[in-house]
C-alpha positions as CSV (number, residue, x, y, z in Angstrom):
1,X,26.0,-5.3,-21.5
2,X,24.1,-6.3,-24.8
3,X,21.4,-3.9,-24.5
4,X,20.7,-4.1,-21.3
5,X,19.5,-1.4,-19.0
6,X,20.1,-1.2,-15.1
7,X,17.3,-0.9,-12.6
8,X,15.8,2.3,-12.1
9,X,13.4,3.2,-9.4
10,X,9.7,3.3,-10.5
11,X,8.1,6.4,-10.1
12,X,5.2,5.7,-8.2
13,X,7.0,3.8,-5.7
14,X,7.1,5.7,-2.5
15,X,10.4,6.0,0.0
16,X,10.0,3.8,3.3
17,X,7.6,1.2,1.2
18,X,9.0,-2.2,2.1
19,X,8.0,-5.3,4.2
20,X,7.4,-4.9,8.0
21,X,6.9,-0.9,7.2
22,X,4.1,1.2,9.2
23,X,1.7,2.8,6.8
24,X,-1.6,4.6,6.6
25,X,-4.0,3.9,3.7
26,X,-4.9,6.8,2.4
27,X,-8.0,7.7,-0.4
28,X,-7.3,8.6,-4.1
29,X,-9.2,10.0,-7.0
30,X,-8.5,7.3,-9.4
31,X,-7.9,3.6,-8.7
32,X,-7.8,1.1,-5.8
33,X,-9.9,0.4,-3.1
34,X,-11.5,3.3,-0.5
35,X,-11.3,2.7,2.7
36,X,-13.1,4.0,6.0
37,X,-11.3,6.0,8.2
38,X,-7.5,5.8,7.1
39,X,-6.5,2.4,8.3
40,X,-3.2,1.8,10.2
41,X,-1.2,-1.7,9.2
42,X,1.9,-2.9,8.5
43,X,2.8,-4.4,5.2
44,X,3.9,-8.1,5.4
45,X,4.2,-8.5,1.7
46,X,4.9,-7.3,-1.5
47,X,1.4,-8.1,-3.8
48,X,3.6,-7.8,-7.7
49,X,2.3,-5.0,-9.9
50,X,-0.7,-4.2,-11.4
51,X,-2.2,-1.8,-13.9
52,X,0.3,-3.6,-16.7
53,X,3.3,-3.6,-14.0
54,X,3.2,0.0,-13.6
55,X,1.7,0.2,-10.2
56,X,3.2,-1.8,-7.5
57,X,1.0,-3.3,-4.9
58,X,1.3,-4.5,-1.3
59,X,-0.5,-6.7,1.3
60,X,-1.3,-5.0,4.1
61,X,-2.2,-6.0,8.0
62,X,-4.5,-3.9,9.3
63,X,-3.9,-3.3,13.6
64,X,-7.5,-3.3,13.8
65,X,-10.3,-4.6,11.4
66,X,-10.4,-2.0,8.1
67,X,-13.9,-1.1,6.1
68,X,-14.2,0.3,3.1
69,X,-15.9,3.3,2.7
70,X,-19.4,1.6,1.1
71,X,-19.3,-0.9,4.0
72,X,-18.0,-4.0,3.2
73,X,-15.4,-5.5,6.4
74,X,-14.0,-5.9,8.7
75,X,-10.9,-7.1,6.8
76,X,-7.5,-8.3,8.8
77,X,-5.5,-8.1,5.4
78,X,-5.8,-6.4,1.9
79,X,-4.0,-6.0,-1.6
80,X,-3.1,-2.3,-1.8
81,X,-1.5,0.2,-4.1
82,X,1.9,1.9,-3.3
83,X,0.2,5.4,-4.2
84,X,-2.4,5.1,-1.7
85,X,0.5,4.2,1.3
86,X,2.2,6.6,3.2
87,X,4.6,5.7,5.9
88,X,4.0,6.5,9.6
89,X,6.0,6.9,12.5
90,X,5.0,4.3,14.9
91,X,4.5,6.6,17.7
92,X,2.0,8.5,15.5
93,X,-0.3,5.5,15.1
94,X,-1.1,5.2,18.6
């Protein structure tokens, strides 16, 4: 009603992203942060959007202290983007 549009799901957000999910940080060409080693957290909350509120982003607790990949660490916790999460199983991250 007058003009207005219902939600639609963003594009880059992935399935299974949510608070209290299991995910793996994963490397991409263009963007965020790299980070040693593929970290294993679990995201305890949502971080808004960035990139002009096209890219959503998440805070992340890392199960172990995370590096990035030119050394800087150990971080418990870190803003991520949704593109560089992909959900894990938790009996995979053991």
């Amino acid at each position: 009603m007058f003009g207005r549009r219902s939600p639609s799901p963003r594009p880059d957000d992935s399935a299974g992203l949510g608070i209290g999910a299991l995910v793996r940080v994963v490397g991409i060409d263009r963007g965020g942060e790299q980070w040693a080693d593929e970290p294993i957290g679990v995201i305890v909350a949502a971080a808004g959007a960035q990139l002009g509120g096209t890219q959503r982003a998440w805070n992340v607790a890392f199960d172990e202290p995370a590096y990035t990949t030119d050394g800087r660490g150990p971080f418990e916790r870190a803003t991520v983007l949704s593109r560089q999460l992909v959900p894990v199983e938790p009996a995979a991250a053991e």
